[in-house]
N, C-alpha and C positions, 0 to 999 in steps of 0.2 A: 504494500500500500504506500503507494507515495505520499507528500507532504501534502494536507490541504489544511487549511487557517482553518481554525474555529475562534467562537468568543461568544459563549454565550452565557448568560444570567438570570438566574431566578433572585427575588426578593421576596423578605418576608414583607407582605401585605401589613399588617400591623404597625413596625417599623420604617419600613422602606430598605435596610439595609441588608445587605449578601446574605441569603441561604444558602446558594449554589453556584456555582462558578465553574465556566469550562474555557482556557484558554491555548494557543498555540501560538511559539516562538523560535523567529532564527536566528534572533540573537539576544544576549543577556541583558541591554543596555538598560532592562526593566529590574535589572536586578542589579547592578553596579554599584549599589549603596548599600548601606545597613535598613533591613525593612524586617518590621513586626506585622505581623498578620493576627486580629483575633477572632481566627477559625483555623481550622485544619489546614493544610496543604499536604499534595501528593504530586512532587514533580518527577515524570521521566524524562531523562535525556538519550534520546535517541540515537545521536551524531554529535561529535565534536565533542573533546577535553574539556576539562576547565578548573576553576580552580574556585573552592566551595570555602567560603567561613563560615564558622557553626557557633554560635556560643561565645564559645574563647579560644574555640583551636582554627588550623587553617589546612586545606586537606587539596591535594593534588587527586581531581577524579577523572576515570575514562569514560565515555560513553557505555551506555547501556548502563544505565545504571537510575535508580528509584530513589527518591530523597522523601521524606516522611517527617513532617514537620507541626510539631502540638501549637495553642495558639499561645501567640507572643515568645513563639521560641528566635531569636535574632539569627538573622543569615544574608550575607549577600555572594552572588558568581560571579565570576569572572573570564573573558579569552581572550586569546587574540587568534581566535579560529569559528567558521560558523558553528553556532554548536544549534541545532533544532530541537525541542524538547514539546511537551506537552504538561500542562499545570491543571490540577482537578482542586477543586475548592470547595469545601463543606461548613458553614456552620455548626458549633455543638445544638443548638434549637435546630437546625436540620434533620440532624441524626446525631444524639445521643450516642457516640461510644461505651459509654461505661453500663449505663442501660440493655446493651447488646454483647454485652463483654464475654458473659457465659459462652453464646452463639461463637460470636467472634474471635474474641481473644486479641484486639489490638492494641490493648494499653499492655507496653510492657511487649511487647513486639516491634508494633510498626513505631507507636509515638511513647513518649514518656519511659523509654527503655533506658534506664540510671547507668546501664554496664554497659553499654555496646555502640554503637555509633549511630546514627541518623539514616544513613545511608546505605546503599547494596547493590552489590550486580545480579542482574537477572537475565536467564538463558535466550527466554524466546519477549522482547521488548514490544516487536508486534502484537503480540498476542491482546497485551495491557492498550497500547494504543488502539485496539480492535474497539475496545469496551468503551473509548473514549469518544468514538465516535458516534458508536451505539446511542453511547445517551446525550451526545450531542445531537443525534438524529430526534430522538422523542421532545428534545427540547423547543427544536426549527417545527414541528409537527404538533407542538398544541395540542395535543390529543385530550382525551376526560379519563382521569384516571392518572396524570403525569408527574402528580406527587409520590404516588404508589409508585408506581411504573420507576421512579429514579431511585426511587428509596430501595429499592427490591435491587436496581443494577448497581446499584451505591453497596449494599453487602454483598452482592457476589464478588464484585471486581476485588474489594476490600478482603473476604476470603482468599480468595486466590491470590492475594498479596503477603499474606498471612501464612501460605503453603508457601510459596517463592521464596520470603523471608525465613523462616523455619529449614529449608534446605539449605539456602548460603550458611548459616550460623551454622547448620551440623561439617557441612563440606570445610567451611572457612577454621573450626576448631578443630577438625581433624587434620587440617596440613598447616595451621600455625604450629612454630615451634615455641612455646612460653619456658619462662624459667619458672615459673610456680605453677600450673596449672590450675594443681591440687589447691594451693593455698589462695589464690584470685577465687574460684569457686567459692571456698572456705568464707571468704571474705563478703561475698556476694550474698552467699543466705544468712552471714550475720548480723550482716545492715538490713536486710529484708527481716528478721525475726527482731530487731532491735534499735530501730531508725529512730522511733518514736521517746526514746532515754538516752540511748549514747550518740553523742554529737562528733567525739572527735576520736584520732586516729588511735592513741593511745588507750584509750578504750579497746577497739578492737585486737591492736595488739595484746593486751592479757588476754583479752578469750581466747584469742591463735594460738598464743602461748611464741610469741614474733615479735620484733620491735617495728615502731612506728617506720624506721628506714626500710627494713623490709617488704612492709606493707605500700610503701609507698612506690617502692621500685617496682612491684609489681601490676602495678595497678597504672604507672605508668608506660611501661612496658605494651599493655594489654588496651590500655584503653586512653593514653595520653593525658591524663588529667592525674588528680590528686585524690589520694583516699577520702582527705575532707571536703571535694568537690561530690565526690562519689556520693560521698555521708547528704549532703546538703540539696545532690539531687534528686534522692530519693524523697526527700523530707518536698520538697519542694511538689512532688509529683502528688503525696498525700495532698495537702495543702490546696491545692489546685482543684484534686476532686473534692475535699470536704466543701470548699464556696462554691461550687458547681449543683452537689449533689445535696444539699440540706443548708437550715436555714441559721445552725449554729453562730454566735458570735466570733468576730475576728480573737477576740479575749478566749476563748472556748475552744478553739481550733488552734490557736497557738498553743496553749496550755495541755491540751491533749498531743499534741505534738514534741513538746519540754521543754517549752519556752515561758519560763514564767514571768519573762515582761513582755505584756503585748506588742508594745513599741517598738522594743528590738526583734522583734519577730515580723514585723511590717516590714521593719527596714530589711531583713534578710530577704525579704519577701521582694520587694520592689527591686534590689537590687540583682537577683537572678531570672525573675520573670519581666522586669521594664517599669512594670504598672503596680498599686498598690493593692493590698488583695481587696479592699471595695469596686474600684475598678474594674477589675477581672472581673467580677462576682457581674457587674453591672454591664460589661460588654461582649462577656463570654456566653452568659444565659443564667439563667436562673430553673436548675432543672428537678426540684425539690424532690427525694425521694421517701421521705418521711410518710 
């Protein structure tokens, strides 16, 4: 299938602002800066290199390759080659991840994964632009039934994103060669059974029974960042769903979290997601599941 442009948009009626978003690019120029999005993103790049900022790291990527991005997570691309790609765009009041999580399983996969990278190569890249079209086509077609009809090609394409990413991570762990394996693992379900009391690396080092250098080298190693970035990003992924998904206080959520001054829990908060978490709470959606 060759290159054809799309651009298309749903809004939510209510608001007026982005439910859905389908666009097509052959060059980054739209991304040449640092940009926050508060909705999802799903960009493939088809053709052409380039060079991806995440966060705080800076990643030399190849084509064919999926980028999977939570909202207000910071990133800008770059080339000096045409690079063509494809951009899907969801609101959480669209669809609900976490609401579909059982079914899907994308938090902790595709978005909000504390241990692994943003991004990934995938085998057959048409296949995913096949789908992009697809529901670019129900879009141009106005049809009755078009909210369903996307929401339904919105969790397959997302499944099968979900299989795609599940095969690199087994393929990709079995031919990295790590100096801890064992102990990065180790380190990963301790932060996941313990995120919510131990803040920093020293901590985890007693459980390991490892000093903080250890732990750090590895996790560098494996994932370029810092154990207490590790620490902070899981904490941040909690935090994100509890204003998301219930109507808890910021005081409540930080406290349940280990943060017994609210204040300084804002500021940790604003300063790895952009935005404060009322903010969030006010532009991400309000998805109460109480």
């Amino acid at each position: 299938m060759g290159f054809q442009s799309i651009n298309s948009t749903i809004l939510t009626k209510s608001t007026n602002e982005l439910a859905f978003k389908l666009t097509s690019f052959k060059n980054l120029d739209v991304f040449d800066h640092l940009v926050r999005y508060n909705y999802y993103s799903i960009i493939l790049i088809e053709k052409g290199g380039f060079q991806l900022k995440i966060d705080l790291d800076t990643y030399d990527v190849l084509p064919e390759t999926t980028i999977c991005l939570s909202p207000y997570q910071p990133f800008m691309m770059t080339s000096n080659e045409e690079t063509v790609g494809y951009m899907l765009n969801f609101h959480p009041d669209f669809f609900c991840t976490y609401r579909h999580q059982n079914e899907i399983e994308t938090e902790g996969v595709l978005f909000n994964n504390f241990s692994s990278e943003p991004f990934f190569s995938v085998n057959n890249i048409s296949k995913f632009i096949g789908h992009i079209h697809n529901m670019n086509s129900e879009i141009k077609e106005n049809g009755i039934g078009i909210h369903e009809v996307l929401i339904s090609s919105l969790k397959i394409f997302l499944i099968i994103l979900v299989r795609e990413k599940r095969t690199f991570d087994k393929t990709n762990n079995l031919s990295k060669v790590n100096e801890k394996p064992a102990l990065m693992q180790s380190l990963v379900d301790s932060i996941e059974k313990n995120y919510k009391s131990l803040h920093t690396a020293g901590d985890y080092a007693k459980i390991l029974f490892a000093t903080p250098q250890q732990l750090n080298k590895v996790v560098k190693s494996n994932c370029n960042i810092s154990v207490s970035q590790m620490i902070v990003n899981r904490i941040m992924i909690e935090a994100k769903r509890e204003l998301y998904l219930t109507s808890k206080a910021v005081k409540e959520i930080s406290g349940d979290l280990g943060y017994k001054d609210e204040f300084y829990f804002s500021r940790v908060f604003k300063k790895q997601v952009g935005v404060s978490p009322k903010l969030y709470r006010d532009t991400v959606g309000f998805a109460k599941m109480e």
